[in-house]
TORNUMI-33849 format. One line per 8 residues: for each residue y, z, x of N, C-alpha, C, O, CB. Coordinates in steps of 0.05 Angstrom, whole numbers, padded with zeros to 5 digits. Each point is the difference from the previous one (the first is absolute). Glycine has a CB too. Layout:
REM residues N
Y Z X Y Z X Y Z X Y Z X Y Z X | ...
This chain:
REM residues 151
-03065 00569 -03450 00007 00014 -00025 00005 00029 00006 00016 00013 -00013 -00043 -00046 -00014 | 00009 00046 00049 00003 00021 -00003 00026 00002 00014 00008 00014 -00019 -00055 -00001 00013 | 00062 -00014 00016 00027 00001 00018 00025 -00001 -00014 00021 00009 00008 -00044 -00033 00026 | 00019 00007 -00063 00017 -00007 -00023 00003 00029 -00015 00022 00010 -00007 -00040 -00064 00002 | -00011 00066 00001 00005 00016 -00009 00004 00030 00009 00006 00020 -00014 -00021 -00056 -00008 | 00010 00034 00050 00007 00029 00014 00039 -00008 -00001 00012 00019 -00010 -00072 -00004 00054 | 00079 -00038 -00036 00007 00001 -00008 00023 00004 -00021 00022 00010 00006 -00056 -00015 00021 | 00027 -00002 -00049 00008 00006 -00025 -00006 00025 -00012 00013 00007 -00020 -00016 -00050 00018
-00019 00061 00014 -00005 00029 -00006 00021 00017 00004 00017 00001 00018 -00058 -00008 -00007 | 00036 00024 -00037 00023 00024 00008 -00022 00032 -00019 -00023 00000 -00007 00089 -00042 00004 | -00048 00060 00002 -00013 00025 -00011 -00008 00016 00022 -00004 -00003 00024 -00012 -00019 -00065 | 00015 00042 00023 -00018 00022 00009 -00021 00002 00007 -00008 00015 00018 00026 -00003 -00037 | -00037 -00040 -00002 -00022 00002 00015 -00002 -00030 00000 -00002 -00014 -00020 -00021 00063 00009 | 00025 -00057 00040 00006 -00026 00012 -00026 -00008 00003 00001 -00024 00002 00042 00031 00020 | -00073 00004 -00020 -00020 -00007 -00001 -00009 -00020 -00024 -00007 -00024 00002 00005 00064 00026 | 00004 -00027 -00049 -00002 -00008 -00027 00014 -00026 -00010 -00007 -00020 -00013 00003 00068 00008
00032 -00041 00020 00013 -00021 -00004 -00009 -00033 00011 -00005 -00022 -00010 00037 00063 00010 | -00031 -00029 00025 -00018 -00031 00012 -00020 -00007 -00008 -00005 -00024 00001 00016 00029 00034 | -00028 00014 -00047 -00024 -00012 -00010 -00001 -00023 -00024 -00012 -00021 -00006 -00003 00065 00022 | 00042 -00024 -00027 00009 -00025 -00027 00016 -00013 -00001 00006 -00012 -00021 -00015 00030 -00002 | 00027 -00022 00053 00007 -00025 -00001 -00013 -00014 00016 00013 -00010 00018 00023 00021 -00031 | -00058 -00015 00011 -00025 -00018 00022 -00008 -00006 -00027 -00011 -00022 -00002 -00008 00044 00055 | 00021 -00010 -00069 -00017 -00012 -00021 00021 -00008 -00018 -00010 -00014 -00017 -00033 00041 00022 | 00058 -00026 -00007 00029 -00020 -00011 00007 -00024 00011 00010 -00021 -00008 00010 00059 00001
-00027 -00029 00031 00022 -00028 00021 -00023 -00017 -00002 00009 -00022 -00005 00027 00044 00051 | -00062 -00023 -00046 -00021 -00023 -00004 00012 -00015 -00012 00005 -00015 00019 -00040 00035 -00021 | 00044 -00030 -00016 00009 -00016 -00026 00028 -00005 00007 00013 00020 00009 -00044 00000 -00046 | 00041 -00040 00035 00028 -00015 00006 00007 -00003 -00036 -00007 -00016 -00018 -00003 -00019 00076 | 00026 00058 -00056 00013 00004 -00030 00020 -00027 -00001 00006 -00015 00019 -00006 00077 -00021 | 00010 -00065 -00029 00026 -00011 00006 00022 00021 00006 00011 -00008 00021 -00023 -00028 -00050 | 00021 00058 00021 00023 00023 00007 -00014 00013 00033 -00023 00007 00000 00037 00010 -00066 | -00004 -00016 00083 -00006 00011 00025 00001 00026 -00005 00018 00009 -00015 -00003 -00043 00041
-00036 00050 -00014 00004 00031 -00002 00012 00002 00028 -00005 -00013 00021 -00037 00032 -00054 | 00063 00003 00028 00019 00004 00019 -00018 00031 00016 -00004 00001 00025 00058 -00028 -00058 | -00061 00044 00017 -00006 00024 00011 -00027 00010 -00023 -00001 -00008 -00024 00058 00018 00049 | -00082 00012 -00009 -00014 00011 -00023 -00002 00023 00015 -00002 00002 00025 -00024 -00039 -00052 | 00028 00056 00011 00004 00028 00012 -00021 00014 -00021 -00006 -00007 -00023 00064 00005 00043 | -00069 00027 -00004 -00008 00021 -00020 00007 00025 00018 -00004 00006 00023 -00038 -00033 -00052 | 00056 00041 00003 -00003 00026 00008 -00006 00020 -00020 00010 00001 -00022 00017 -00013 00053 | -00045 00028 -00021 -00011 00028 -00004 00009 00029 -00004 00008 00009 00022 -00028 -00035 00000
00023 00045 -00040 00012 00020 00005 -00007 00019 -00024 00008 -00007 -00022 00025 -00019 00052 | -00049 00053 -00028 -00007 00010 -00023 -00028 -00005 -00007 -00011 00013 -00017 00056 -00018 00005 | -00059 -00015 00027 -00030 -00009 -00011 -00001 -00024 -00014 -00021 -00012 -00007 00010 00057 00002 | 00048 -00054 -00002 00004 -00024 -00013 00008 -00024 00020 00022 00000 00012 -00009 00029 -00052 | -00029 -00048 00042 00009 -00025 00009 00017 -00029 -00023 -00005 -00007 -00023 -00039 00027 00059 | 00059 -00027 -00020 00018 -00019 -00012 00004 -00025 00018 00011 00002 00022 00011 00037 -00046 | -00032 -00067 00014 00011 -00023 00018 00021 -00005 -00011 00004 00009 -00023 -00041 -00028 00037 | 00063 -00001 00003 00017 -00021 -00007 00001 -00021 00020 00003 -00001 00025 00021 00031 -00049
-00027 -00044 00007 00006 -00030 00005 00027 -00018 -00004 00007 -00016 -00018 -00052 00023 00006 | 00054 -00001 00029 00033 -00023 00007 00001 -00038 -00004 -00013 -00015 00015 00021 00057 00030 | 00001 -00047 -00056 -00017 -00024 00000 00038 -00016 -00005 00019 00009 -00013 -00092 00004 -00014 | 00069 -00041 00046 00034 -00015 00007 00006 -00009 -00029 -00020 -00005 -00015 00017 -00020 00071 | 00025 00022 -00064 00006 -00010 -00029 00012 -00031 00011 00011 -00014 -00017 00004 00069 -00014 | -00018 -00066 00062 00016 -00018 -00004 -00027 -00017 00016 -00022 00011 00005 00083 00008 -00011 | -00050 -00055 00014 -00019 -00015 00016 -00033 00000 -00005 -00015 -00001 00020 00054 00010 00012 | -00050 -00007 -00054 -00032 00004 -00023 -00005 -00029 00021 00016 -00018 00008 -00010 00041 -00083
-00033 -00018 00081 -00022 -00018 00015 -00006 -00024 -00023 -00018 -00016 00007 -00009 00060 00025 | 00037 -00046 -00052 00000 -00014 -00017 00018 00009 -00030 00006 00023 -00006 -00050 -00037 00034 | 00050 -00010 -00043 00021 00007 -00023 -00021 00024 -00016 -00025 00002 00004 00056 -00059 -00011 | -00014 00074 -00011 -00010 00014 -00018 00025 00006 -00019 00025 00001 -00001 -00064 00017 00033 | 00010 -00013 -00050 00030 00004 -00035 -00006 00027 -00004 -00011 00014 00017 00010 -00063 -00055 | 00008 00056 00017 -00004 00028 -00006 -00030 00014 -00003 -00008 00022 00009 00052 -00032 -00031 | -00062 -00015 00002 -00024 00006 -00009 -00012 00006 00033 -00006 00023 00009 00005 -00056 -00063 | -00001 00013 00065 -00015 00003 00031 00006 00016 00008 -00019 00015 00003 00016 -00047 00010
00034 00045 -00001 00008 00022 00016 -00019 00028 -00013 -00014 00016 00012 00070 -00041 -00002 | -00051 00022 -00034 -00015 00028 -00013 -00031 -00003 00003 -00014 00021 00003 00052 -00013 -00042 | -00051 -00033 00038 -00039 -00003 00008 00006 00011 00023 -00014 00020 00003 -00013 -00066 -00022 | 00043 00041 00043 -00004 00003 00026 00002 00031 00009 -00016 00011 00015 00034 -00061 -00009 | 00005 00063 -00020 -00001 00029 -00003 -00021 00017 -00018 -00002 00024 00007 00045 -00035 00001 | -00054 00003 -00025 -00022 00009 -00013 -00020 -00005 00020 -00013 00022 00003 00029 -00031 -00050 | -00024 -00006 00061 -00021 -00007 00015 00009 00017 00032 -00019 00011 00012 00008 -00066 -00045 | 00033 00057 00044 00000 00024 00018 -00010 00029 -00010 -00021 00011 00007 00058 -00036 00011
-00018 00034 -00035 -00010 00021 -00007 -00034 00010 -00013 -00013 00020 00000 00067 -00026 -00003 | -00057 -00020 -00006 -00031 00005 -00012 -00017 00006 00028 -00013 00020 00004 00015 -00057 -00051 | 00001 00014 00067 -00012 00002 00030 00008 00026 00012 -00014 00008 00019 00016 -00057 -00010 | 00017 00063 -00016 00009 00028 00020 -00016 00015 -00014 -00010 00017 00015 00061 -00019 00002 | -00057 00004 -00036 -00015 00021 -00025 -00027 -00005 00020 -00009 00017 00014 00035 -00025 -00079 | -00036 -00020 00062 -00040 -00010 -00002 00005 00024 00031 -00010 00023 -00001 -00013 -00100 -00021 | 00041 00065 00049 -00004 00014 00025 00004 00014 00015 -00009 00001 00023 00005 -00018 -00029 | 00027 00036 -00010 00014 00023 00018 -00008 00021 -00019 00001 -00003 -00024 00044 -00020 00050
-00052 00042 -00014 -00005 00037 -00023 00030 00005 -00010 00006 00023 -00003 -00046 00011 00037 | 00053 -00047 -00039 00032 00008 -00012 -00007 00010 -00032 -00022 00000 -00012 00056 -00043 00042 | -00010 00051 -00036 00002 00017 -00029 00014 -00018 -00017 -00005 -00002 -00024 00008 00050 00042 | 00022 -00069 00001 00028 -00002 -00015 -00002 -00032 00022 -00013 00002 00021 00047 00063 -00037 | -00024 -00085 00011 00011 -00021 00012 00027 00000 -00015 00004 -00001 -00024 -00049 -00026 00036 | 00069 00028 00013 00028 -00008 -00005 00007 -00032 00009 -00019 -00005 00015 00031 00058 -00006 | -00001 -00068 -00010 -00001 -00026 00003 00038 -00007 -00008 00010 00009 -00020 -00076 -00016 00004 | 00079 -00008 00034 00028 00002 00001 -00002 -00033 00014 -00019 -00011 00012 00036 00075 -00006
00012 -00075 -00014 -00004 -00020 00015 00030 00002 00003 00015 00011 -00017 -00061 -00040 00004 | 00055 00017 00038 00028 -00003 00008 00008 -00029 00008 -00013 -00021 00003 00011 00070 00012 | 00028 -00045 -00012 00014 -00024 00012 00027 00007 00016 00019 00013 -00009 -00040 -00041 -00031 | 00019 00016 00064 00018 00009 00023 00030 00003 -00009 00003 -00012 -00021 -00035 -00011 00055 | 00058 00035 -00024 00018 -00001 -00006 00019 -00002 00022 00004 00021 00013 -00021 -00003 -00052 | 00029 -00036 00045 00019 -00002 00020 00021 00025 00010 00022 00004 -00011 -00028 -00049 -00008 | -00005 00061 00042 00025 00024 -00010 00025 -00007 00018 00017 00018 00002 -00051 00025 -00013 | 00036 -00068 00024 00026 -00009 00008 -00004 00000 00031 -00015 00017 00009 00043 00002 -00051
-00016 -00036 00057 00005 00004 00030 00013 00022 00011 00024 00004 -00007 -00023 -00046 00006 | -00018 00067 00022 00008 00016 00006 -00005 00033 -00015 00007 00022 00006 00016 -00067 00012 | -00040 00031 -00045 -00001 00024 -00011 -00023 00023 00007 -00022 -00006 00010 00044 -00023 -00043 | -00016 00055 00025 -00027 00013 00012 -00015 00007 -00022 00008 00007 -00022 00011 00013 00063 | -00048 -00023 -00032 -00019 -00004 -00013 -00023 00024 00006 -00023 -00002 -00007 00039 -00050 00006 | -00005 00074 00017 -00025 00016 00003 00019 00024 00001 00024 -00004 00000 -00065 -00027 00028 | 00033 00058 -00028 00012 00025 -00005 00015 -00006 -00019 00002 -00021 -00014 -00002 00040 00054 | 00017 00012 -00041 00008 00012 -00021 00021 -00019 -00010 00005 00000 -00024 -00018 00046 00040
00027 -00062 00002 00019 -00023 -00013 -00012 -00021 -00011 00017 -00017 -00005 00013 00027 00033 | -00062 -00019 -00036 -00002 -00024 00001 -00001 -00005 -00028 -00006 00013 -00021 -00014 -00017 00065 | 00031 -00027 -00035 -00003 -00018 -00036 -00027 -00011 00003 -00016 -00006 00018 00069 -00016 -00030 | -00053 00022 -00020 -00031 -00010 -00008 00001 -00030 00009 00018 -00015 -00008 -00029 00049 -00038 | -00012 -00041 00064 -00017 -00025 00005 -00007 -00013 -00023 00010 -00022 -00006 -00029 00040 00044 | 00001 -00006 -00055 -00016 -00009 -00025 00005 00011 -00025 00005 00024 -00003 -00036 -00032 00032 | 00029 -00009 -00048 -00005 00007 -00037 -00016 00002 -00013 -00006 -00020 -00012 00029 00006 00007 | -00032 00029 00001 -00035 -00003 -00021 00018 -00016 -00023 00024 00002 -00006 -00064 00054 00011
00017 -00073 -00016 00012 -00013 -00026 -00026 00006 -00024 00005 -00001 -00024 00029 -00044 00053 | -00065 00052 -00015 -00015 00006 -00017 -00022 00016 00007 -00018 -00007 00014 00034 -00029 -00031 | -00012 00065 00004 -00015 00021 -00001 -00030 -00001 -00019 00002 -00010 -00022 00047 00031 00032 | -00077 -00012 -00002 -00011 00009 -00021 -00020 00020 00010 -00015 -00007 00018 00026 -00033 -00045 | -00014 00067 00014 -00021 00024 00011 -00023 -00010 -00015 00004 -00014 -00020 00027 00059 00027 | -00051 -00038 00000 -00026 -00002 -00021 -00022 00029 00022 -00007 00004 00023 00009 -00080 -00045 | -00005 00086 00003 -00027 00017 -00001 -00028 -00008 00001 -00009 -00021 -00009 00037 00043 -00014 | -00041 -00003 00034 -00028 -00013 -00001 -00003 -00004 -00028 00002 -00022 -00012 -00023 00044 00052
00013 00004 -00053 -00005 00004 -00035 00020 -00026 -00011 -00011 -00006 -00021 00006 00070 00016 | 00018 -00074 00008 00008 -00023 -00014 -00003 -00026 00002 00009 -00017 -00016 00013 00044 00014 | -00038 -00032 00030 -00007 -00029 00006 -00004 -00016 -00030 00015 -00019 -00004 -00041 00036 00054 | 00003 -00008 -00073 -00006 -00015 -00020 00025 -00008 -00015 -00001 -00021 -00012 -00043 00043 00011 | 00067 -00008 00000 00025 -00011 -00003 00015 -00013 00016 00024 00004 -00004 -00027 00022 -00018 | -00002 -00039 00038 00019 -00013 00019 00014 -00022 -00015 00024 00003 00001 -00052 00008 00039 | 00022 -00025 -00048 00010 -00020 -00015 00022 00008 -00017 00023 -00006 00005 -00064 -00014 -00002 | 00034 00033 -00022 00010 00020 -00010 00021 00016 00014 00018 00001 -00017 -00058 -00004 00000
00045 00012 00032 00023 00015 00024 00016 -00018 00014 00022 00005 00009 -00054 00031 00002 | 00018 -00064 -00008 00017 -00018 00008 00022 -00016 -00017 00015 -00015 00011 -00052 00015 00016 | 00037 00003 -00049 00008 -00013 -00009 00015 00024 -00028 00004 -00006 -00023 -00039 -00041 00050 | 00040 00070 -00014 00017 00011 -00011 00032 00020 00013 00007 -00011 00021 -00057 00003 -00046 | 00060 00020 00021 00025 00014 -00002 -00013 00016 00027 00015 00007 00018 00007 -00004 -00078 | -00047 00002 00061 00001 00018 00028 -00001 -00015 00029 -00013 00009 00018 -00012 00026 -00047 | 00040 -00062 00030 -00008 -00020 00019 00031 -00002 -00004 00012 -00005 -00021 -00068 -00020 00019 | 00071 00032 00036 00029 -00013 00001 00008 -00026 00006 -00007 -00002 00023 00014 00040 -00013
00000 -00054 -00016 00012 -00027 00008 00028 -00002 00004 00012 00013 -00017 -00044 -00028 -00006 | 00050 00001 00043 00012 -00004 -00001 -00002 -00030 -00016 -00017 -00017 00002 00026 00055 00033 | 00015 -00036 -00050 00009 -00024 -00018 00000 -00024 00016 -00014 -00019 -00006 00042 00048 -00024 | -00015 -00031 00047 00014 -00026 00015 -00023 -00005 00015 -00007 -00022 -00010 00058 00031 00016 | -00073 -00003 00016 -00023 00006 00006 -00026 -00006 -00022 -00022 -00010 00006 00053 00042 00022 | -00025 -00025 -00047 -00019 -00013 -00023 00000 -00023 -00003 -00017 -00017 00007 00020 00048 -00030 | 00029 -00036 00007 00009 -00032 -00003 -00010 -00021 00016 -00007 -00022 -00007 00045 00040 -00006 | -00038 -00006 00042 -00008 -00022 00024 -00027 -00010 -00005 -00004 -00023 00008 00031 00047 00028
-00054 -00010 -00052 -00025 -00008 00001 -00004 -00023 -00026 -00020 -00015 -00002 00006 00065 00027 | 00034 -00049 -00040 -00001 -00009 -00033 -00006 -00031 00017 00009 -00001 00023 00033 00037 -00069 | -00055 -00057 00036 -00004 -00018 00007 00022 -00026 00004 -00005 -00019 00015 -00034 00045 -00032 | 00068 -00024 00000 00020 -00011 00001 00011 00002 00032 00017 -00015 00010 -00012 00025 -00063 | -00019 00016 00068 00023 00008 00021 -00016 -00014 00034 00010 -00003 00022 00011 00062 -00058 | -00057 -00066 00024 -00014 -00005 00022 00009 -00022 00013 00016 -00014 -00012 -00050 00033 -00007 | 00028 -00025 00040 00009 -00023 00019 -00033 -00012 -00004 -00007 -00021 00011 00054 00043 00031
């Protein structure tokens, strides 16, 4: 576990990071976390958590996808000194044979399809924050969890 999550670590402060993704990666989510980063700056710390929008270790609908994100972020709050958990999830994008993908020419690899910030001071609202206007979704990306669309 610990190797998963050195890793998947990124930030500024890569210590921190690994620590919480050792304590993330314990648990075989259904959404794979792709990356957990914290960085520091100002006296303020901030995690994010990247997490794949595609191939779930098992089916999930909407209701689940959001327990499973409520339940990261609640776990980044109980074990990292952070202020803010950012939480994004993507899904790969073909940028074509031959295309460049790094420097100043590159096309984007990936799409976030669903954003959500939460604050410490707001944990008691999470539910609440999830399930409003400050949480981005992509539409087509949503549709996919509605239960009509599960395999």
């Amino acid at each position: 576990m610990a190797a998963r999550a050195v890793g998947r670590a990124e930030g500024n402060d890569r210590a921190q990071a690994i620590a919480l993704g050792e304590t993330l990666l314990g648990t075989i989510w259904p959404v794979q976390i792709l990356k957990v980063r914290v960085d520091t700056a100002l006296g303020h710390r901030v995690a994010g958590l990247v997490l794949s929008g595609v191939k779930f270790h098992t089916s999930l609908d909407e209701a689940a996808f959001l327990a499973e994100v409520k339940s990261l972020i609640t776990l980044s709050f109980a074990r990292a000194p952070v202020e803010e958990v950012d939480l994004w999830v993507v899904v790969p994008l073909d940028a074509g044979q031959g295309a460049i993908v790094s420097g100043d020419l590159a096309q984007p690899t990936s799409r976030t399809v669903f954003t959500v910030t939460v604050r410490r001071a707001e944990l008691t609202r999470l539910d609440a924050i999830l399930h409003s206007d400050d949480v981005f979704w992509d539409a087509r990306w949503r549709a996919s969890l509605r239960p009509d669309h599960l395999r």
